[in-house]
C-alpha positions as CSV (number, residue, x, y, z in Angstrom):
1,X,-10.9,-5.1,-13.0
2,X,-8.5,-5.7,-10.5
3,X,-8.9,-9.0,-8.6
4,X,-5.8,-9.1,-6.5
5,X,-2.8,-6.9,-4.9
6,X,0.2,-7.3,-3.7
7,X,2.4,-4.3,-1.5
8,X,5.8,-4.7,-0.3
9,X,8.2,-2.4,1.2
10,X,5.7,0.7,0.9
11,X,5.4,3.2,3.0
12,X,4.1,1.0,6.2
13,X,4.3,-1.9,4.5
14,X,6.5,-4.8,5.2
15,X,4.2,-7.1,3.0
16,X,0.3,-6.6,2.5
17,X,-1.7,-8.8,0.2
18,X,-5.4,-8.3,-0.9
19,X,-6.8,-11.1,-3.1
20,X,-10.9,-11.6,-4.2
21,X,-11.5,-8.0,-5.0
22,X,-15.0,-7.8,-6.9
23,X,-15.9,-4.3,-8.3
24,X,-16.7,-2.4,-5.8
25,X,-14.1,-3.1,-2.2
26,X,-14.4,-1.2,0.6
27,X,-11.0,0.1,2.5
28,X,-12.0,0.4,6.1
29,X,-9.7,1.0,9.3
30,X,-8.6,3.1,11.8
31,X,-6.5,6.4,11.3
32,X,-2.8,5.7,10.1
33,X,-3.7,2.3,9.4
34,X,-2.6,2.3,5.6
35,X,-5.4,3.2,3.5
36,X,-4.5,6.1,1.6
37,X,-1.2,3.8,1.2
38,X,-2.7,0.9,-0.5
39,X,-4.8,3.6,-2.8
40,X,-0.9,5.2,-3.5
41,X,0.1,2.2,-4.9
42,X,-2.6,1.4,-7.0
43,X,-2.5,4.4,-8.7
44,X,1.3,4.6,-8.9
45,X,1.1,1.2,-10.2
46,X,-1.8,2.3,-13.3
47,X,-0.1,5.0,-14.3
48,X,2.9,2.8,-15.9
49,X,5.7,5.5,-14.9
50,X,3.7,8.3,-16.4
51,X,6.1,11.1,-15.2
52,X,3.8,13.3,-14.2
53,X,2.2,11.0,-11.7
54,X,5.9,9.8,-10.4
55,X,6.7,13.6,-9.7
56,X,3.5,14.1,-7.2
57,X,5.3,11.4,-5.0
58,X,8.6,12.1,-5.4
59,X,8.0,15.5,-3.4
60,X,8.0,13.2,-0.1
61,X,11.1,11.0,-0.3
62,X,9.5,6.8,0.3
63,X,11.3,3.8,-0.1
64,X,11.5,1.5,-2.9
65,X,8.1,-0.4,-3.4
66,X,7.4,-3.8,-4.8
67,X,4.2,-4.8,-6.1
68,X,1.9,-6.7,-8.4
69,X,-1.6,-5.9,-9.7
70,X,-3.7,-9.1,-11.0
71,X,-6.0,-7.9,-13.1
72,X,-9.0,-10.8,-13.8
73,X,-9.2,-10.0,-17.6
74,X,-5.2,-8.9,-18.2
75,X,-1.8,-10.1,-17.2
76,X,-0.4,-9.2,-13.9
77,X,1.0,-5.9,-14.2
78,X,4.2,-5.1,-12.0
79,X,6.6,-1.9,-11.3
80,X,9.4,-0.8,-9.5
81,X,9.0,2.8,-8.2
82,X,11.3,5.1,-6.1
C-alpha cells in the first residue's frame, strides 16, 4: 500500500507531496488541476521502466520527473523517467 508520494518536475508540477494515504484516497479538483498527472506518475513509477508502459508516454514529449513512492510495508521506491 502506498502511504506517501512525492512529484517533482512533472508535467504541472514544480513540487507536490501527498503523505497519509490509507487504502482508498480520493483525487478531487477542478479541471486541469493535476489529477490525471499524479495518477501518471504513479503508474509510471509501478511499472519499474517496463518499456512498454514508458512507450505510452513517450508519444507526448514531458520533462524529466522526480519522484518517490513510500510504500507502508516496502522500501521507498524511486525512478527517473523521461
Amino acid at each position: 500500500m502506498i502511504s506517501s508520494i512525492r512529484i517533482e518536475g512533472y508535467r504541472g508540477f514544480e513540487h507536490f507531496e501527498m503523505s497519509g494515504l490509507g487504502r482508498v484516497n480520493l483525487l478531487v479538483g477542478t479541471n486541469n488541476s493535476g489529477k490525471t498527472s499524479v495518477l501518471e506518475a504513479i503508474y509510471l513509477l509501478s511499472s519499474m521502466g517496463d518499456p512498454i508502459s514508458l512507450w505510452q508516454f513517450a508519444v507526448a514529449p514531458r520533462r524529466a520527473v522526480a519522484a518517490d513512492i513510500v510504500y507502508s510495508s516496502r522500501p521507498s521506491c524511486e525512478a527517473l523517467t523521461h
